[in-house]
C-alpha positions as CSV (number, residue, x, y, z in Angstrom):
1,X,91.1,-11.9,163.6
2,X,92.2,-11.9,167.4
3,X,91.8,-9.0,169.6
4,X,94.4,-6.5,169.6
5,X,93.6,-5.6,173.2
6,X,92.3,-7.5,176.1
7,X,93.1,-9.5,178.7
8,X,92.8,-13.1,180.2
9,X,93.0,-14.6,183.8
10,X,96.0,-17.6,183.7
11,X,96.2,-20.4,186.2
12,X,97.4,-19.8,189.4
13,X,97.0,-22.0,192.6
14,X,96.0,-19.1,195.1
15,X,95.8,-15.3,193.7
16,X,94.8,-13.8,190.1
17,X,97.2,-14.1,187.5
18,X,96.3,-11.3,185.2
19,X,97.7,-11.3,181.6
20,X,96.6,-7.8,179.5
21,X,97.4,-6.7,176.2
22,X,97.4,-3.9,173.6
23,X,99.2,-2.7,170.7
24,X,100.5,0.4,172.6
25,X,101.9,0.2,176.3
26,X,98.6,2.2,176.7
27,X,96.2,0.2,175.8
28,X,97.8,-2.5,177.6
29,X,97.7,-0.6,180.8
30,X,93.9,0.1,179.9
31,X,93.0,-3.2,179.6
32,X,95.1,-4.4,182.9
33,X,92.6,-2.0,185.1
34,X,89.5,-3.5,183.0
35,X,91.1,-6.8,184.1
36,X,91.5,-5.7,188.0
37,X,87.3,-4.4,187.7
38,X,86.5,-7.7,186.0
39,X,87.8,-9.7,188.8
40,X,85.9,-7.9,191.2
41,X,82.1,-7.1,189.5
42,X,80.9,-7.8,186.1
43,X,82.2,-5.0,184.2
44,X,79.5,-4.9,182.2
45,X,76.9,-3.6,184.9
46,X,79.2,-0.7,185.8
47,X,77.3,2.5,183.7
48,X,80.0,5.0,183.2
49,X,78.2,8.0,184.7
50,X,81.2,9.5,186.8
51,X,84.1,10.6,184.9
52,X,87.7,11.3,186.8
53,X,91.1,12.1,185.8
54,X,93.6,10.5,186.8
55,X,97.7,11.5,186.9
56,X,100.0,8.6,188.0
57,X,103.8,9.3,188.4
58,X,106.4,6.4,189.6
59,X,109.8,5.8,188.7
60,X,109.8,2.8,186.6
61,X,107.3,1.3,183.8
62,X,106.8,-1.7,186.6
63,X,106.1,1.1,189.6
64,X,103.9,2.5,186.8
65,X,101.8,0.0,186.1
66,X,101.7,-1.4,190.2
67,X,100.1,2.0,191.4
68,X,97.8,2.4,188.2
69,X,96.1,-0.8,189.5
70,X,96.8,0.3,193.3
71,X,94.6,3.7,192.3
72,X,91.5,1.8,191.5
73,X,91.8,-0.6,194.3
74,X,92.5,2.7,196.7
75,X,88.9,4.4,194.9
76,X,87.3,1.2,195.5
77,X,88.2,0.6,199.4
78,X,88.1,4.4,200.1
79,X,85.4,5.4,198.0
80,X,83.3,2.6,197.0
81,X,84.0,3.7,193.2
82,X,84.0,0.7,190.4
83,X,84.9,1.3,187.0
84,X,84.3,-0.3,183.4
85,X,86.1,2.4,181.0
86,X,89.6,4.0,180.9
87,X,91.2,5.8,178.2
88,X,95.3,6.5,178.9
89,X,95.7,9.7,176.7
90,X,99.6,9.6,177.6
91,X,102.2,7.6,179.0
92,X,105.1,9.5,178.9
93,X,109.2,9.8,180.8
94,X,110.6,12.7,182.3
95,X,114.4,12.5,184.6
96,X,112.3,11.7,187.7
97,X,110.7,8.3,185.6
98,X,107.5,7.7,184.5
99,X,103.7,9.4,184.4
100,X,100.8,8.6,183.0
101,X,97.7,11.2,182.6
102,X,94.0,9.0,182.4
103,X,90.6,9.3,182.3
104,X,88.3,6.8,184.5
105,X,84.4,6.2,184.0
106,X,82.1,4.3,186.7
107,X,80.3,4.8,189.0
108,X,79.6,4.1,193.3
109,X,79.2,0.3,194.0
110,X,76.0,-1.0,194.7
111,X,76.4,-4.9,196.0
112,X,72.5,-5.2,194.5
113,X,73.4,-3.8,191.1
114,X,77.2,-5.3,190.9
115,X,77.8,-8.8,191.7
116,X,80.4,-9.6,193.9
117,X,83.3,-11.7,192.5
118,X,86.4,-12.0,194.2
119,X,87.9,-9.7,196.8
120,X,91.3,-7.9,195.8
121,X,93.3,-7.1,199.0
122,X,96.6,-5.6,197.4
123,X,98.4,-5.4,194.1
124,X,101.7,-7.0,194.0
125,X,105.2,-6.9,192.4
126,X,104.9,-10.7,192.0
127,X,105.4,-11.8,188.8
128,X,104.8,-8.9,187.0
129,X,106.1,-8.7,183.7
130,X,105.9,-5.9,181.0
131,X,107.4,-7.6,177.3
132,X,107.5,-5.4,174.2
133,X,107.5,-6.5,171.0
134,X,106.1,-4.8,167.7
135,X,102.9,-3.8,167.8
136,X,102.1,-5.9,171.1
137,X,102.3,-5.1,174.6
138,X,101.9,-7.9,177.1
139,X,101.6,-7.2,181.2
140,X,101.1,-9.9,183.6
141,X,101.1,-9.4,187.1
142,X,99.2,-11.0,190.5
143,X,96.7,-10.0,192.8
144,X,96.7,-10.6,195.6
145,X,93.0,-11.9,196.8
């Protein structure tokens, strides 16, 4: 039986192209930030020992989704925080657009413990896709490295 969440790296001649999937549009967005981690360390040697909450508000799904991934980056450059687990308990709409309330485990970078991958400058709008169907959610979207 396939996965019912994930996410794979497609061809692209100079960035990441990212597609992620779930059965909800929050477990797509959950594995598109496991995606954005995997590009940039082996997942896998991140411990969850920190745990943060996270609120995102933006206007559109898209918008959404762009400073979900922009958060991480932000935790990384600012903070030196990687991350290998995320749970999205809500994705929700109010009249101002979208929010999405999370919960984030890693842990602080350590170049001797994680191995460096590729370097993500930026998020971008390019390309970035978010198609419903029943019970799938697929996002794909570029970063920029």
């Amino acid at each position: 039986m396939p996965a019912t969440k994930g996410f794979k790296i497609l061809e692209h001649t100079a960035d990441e192209y990212v597609m992620a999937y779930g059965t909800t549009l929050e477990e797509a967005f959950e594995s598109a930030a496991l995606a954005l981690c995997e590009v940039m360390t082996d997942s896998n040697t991140v411990a969850p020992i920190d745990v943060e909450s996270i609120r995102i508000v933006a206007e559109d799904e898209p918008s959404l989704l762009y400073s979900w991934l922009e958060e991480f980056l932000i935790k990384f450059d600012a903070e030196g925080k990687i991350y290998s687990k995320f749970t999205i308990s809500k994705i929700g709409k109010t009249k101002e657009g979208f929010y999405l309330n999370a919960t984030a485990w890693g842990e602080t970078y350590d170049p001797n413990k994680h191995p460096s991958r590729t370097g993500v400058k930026a998020m971008t709008y390019s390309r970035l896709e978010i198609l419903k169907k029943h019970n799938k959610v697929t996002l794909k979207f570029i970063l920029d490295i």
